[in-house]
C-alpha positions as CSV (number, residue, x, y, z in Angstrom):
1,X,5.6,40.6,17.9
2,X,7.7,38.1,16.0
3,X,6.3,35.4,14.2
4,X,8.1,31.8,15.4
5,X,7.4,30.5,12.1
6,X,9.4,33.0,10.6
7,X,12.0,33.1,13.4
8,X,12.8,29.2,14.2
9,X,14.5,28.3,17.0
10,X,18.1,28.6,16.4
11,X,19.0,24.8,17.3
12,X,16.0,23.7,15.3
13,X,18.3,22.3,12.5
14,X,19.8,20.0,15.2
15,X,16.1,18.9,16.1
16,X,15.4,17.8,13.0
17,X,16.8,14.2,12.4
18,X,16.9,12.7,9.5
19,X,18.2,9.0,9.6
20,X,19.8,7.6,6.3
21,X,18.7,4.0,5.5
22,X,14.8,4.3,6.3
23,X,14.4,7.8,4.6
24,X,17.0,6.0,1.8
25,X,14.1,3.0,1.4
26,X,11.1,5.6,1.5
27,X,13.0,7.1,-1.4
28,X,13.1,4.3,-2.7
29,X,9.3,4.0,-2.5
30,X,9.3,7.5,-4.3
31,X,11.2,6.3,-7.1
32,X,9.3,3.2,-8.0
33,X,6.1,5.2,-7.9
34,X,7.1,8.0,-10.1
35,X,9.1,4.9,-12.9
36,X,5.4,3.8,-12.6
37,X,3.5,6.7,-13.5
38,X,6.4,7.3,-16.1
39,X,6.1,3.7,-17.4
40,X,1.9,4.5,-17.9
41,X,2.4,7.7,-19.6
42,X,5.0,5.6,-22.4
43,X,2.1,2.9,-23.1
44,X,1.0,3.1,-26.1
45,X,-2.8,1.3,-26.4
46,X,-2.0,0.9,-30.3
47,X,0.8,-1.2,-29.5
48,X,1.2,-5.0,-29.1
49,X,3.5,-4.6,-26.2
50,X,0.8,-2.7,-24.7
51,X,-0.3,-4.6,-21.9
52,X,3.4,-5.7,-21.2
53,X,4.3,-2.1,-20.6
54,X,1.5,-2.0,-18.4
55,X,2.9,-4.8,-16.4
56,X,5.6,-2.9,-15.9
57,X,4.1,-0.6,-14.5
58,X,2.5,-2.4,-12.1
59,X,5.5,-4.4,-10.9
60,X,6.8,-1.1,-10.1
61,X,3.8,-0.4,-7.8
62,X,4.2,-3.4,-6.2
63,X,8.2,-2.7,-5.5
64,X,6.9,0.3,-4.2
65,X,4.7,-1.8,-1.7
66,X,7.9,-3.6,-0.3
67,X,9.8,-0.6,0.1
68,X,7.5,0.9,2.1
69,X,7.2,-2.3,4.3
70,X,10.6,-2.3,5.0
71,X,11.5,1.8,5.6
72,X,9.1,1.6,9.3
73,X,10.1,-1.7,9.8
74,X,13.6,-0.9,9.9
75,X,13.0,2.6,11.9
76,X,11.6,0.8,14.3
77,X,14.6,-1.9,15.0
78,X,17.3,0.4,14.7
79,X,15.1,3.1,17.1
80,X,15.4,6.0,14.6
81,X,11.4,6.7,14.1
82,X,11.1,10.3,13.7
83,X,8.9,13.2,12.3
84,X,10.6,14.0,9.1
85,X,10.4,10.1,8.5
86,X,6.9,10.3,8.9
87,X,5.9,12.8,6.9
88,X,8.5,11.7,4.0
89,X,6.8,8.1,4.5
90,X,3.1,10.2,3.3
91,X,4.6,12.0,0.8
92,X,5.9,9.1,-1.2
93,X,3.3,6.6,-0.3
94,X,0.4,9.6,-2.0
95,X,2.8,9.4,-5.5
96,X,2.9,5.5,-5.1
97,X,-0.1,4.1,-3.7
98,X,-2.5,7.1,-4.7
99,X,-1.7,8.8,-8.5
100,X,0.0,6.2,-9.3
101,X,-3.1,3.4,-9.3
102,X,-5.3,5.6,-9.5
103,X,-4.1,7.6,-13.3
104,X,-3.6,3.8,-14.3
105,X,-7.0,2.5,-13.5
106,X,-8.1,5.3,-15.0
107,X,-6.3,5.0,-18.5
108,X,-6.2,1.3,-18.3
109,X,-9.9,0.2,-16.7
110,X,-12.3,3.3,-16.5
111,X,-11.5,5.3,-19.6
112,X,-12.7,1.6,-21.5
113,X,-15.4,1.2,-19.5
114,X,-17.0,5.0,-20.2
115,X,-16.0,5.6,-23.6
116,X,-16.7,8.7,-24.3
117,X,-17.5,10.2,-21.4
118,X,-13.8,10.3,-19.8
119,X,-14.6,13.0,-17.4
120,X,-16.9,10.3,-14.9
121,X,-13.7,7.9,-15.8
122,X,-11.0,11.4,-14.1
123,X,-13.6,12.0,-11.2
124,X,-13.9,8.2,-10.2
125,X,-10.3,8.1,-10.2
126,X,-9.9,11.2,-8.2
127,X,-12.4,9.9,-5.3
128,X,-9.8,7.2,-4.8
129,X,-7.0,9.6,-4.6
130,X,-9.1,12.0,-2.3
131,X,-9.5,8.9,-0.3
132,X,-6.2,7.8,0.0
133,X,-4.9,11.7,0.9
134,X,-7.6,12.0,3.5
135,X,-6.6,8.3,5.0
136,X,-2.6,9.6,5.0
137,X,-3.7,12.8,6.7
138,X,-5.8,11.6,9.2
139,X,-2.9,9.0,10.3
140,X,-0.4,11.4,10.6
141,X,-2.6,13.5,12.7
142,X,-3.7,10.6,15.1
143,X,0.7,10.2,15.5
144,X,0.9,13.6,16.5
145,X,-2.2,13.7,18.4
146,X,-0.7,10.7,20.4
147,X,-1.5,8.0,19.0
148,X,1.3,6.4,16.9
149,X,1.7,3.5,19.6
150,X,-1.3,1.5,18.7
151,X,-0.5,-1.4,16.1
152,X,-4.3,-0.8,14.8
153,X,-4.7,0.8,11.4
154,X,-7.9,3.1,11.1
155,X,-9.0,2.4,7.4
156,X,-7.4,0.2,5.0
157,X,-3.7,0.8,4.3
158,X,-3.2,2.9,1.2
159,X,-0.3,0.3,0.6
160,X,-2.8,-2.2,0.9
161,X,-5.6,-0.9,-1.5
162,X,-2.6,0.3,-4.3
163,X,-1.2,-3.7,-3.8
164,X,-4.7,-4.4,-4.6
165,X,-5.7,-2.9,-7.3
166,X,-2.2,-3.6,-9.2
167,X,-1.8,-7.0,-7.9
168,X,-5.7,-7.7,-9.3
169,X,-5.0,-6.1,-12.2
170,X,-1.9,-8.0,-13.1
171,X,-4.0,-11.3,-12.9
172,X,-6.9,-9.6,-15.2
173,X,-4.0,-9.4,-17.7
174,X,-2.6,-12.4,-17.0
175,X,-6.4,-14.0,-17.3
176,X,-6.7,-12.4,-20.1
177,X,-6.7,-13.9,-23.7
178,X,-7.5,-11.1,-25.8
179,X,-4.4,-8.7,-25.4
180,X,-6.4,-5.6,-26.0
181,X,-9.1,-5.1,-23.7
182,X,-9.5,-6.7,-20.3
183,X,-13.3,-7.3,-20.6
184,X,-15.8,-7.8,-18.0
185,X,-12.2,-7.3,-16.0
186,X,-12.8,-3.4,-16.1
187,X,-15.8,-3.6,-13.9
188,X,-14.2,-5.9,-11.1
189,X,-11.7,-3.8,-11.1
190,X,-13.7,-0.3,-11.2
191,X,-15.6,-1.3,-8.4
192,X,-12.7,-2.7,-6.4
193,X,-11.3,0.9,-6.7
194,X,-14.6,2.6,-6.0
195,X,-14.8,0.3,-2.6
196,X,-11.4,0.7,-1.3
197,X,-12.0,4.2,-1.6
198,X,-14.3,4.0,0.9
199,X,-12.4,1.5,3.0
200,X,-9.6,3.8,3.6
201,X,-11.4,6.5,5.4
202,X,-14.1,4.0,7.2
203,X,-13.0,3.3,11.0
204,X,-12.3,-0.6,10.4
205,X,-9.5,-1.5,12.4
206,X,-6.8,-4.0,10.9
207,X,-3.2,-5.0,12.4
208,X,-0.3,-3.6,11.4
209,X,1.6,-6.3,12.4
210,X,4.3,-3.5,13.6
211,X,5.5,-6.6,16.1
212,X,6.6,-8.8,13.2
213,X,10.6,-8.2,12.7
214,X,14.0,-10.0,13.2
215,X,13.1,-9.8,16.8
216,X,10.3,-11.3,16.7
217,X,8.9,-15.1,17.7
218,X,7.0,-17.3,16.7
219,X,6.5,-21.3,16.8
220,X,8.0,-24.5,15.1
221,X,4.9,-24.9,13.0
222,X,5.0,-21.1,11.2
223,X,8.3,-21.3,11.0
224,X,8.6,-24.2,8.6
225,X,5.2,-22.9,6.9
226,X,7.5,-19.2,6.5
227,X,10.6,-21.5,4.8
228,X,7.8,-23.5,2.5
229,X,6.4,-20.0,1.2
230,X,9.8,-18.6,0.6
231,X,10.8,-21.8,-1.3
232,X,7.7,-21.4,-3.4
233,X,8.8,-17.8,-4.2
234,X,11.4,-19.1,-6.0
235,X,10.1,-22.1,-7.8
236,X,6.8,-20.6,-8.6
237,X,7.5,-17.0,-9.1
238,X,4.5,-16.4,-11.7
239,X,1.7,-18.2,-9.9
240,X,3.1,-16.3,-6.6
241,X,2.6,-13.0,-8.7
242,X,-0.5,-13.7,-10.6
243,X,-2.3,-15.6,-8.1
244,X,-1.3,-15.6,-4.4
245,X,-0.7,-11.4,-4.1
246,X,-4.3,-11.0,-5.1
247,X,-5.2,-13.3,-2.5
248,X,-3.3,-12.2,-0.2
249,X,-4.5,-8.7,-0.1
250,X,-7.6,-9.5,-0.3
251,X,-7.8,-11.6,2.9
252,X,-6.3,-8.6,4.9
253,X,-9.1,-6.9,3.5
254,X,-11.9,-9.1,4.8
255,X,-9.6,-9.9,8.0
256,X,-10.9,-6.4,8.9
257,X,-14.5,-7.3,9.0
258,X,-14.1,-10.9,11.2
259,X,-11.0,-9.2,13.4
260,X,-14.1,-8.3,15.8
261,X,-15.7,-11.2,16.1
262,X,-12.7,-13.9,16.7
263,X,-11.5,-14.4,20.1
264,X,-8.4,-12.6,22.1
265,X,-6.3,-16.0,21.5
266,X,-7.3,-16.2,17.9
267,X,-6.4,-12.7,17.2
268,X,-3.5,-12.9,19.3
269,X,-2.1,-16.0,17.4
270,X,-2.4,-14.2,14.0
271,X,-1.3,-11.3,14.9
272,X,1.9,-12.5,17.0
273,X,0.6,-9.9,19.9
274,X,2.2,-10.2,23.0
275,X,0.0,-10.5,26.2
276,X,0.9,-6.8,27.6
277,X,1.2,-5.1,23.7
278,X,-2.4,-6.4,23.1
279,X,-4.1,-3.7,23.0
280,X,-7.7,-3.1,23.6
């Protein structure tokens, strides 16, 4: 008897779409995610312009971030979700949001912190990239499974924990007076990585806000608040980075803990939820 796998469907070519500007934006992820593993292999920790290097690194991570918030984003408006675009999506978001911080924390913060012993500094940083493949598989299986309607997360993003980590580690440096060790910064930032690990493949619930787009509304009040943040983009571009990323990711982070508790209309508010998308 013939095996399908080896004998596909002869119109399977035509069932396998593959929609240019979302899939050109998750390459896009790709890219920045492999520049910043490139960018931490060049540092050189005997060299002034260590830590700058570094940087770069990281502001690659975080380019990476708003790729990826834009390739779904714009799937979903223009009505070309598919398969491939799904898988492609893992794929690049496990270079970028899972080697990616997790080799650098391990050169930059753990390899510091144990010294000598660098093998607990590789198997600490290979529970968070466990984590984050596990948290990636386990979404794409819920899709197939049926379940790629819900605007719920199960676990914390793997977007999400890599913005995290780089966007806290960029302030560390930033904080940082020194130049050639972060200081007490390694722990923060070692434990950070050893708690998101576990926070991607926990079953807390947090909003993808899937329902925020071009399309969407919203009231007089957040719109002006929206125009203020963008104007502060632009006049305070370093604070923004340094301070209010950090910040920012963090509070999604806790949002998952008090989601429960707040009421339908708080949650309904922040999340810009429509009355019959809100799901249970």
């Amino acid at each position: 008897m013939d095996d399908p796998a080896k004998n596909p469907p002869e119109n399977s070519e035509e069932k396998l779409k593959i929609y240019f500007l979302p899939n050109l934006l998750t390459a896009g992820n790709l890219f920045c995610g492999f520049v910043a593993l490139t960018k931490i292999v060049d540092a050189d920790p005997y060299s002034e312009d260590y830590f700058n290097q570094i940087k770069m690194a990281l502001a690659f991570i975080l380019l990476a971030c708003i790729f990826d918030l834009l390739d779904g984003r714009v799937a979903r408006m223009g009505g070309v979700e598919s398969p491939f675009g799904r898988e492609f999506d893992s794929l690049a978001d496990l270079i970028s949001f899972g080697v990616a911080p997790a080799f650098l924390v391990q050169r930059v913060v753990l390899a510091d912190v144990f010294g000598q012993y660098r093998s607990i500094s590789w198997f600490i940083a290979s529970i968070y990239l466990l984590c984050g493949a596990f948290r990636l598989a386990r979404f794409n299986c819920l899709a197939i499974m049926g379940g790629s309607g819900s605007k719920d997360f199960l676990g914390f993003p793997i977007p999400s924990a890599a913005g995290l980590v780089a966007s806290l580690t960029l302030l560390i440096i930033h904080l940082n007076t020194k130049g050639r060790s972060l200081g007490p910064g390694n722990y923060v930032i070692a434990a950070v990585l050893v708690f998101l690990s576990a926070m991607m493949v926990s079953t807390v619930r947090y909003p993808s806000f899937k329902t925020l787009g071009l399309r969407s509304t919203s009231t007089f009040a957040k719109a002006i608040g929206a125009a203020i943040f963008i104007g502060a983009l632009f006049i305070l571009r370093e604070k923004i980075l340094y301070y209010v990323l950090p910040a920012f990711f963090t509070l999604y982070l806790i949002y998952g803990f008090v989601r429960p508790s707040l009421s339908r209309a708080w949650r309904r508010e922040i999340e810009e939820e429509d009355d019959e998308h809100e799901t249970s």
